[in-house]
C-alpha positions in Angstrom: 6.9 148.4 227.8 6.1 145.7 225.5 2.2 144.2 226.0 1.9 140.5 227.7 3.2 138.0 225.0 -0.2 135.8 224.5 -2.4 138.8 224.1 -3.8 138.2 221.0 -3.6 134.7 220.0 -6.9 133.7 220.9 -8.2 136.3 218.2 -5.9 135.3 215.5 -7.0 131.7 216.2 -10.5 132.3 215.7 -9.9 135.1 212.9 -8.6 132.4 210.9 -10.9 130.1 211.7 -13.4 132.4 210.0 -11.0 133.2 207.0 -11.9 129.6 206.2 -15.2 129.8 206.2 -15.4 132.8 204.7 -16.5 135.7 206.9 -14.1 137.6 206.3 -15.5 140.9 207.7 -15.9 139.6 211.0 -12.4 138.1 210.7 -11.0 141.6 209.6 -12.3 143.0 213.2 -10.5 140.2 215.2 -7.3 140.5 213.0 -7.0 144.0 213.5 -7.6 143.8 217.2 -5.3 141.2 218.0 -2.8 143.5 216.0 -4.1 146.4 218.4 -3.3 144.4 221.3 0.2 143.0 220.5 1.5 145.0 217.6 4.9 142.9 218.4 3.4 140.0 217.2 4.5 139.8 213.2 1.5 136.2 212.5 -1.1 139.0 213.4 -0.1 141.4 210.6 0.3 138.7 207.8 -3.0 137.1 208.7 -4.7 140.9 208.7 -2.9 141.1 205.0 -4.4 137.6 203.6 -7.8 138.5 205.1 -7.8 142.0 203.4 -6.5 140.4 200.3 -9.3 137.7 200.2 -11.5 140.8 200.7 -9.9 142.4 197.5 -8.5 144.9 199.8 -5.1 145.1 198.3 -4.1 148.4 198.2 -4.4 147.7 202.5 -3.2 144.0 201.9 0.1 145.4 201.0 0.6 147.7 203.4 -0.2 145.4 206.5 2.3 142.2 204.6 4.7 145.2 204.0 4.7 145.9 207.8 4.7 142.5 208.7 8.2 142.3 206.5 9.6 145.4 208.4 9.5 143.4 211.4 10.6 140.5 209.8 12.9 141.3 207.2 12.8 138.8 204.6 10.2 136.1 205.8 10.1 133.9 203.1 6.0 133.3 203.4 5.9 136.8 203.9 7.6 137.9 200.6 5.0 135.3 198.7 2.3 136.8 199.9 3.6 140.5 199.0 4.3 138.6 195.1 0.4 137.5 195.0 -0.8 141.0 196.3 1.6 142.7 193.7 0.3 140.2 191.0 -3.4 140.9 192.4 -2.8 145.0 192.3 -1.1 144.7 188.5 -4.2 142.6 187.2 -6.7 144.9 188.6 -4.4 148.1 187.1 -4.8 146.4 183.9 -8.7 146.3 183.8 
């Protein structure tokens, strides 16, 4: 039994909404609940990834864009993302 198919959206609106402005923390919570309520939804997983990678987070930034690319095999913005979070991880290795 799937969940009801605009749980969510009203998180990942705001969640983003913060992203711009910055609060990333408190968009991190919303992100992650809107994935907890619809975990069919594929947007919710590759805004959770850019919010964690705008935290730095990107050991978890790939593995949430990573996800989102399971359910969506080969989604273009997707597999940019997953290039910039590689790129982000090798730079930081390299420090």
């Amino acid at each position: 039994m799937q969940p009801w198919p605009t749980l969510g959206y009203d998180r990942d609106r705001i969640a983003m909404h913060l992203v711009s402005i910055e609060a990333f923390e408190v968009a991190e919570s919303e992100l992650r609940r809107a994935v907890w309520l619809n975990p069919y939804e594929t947007r919710f997983k590759f805004h959770l990834a850019w919010c964690l990678f705008r935290e730095k987070k990107y050991p978890e930034a790939k593995k949430w864009i990573l996800c989102a690319l399971e359910q969506r095999p080969g989604d273009k913005e997707s597999m940019n993302v997953l290039r910039v979070i590689e790129d982000a991880l090798e730079a930081e290795r390299r420090l």
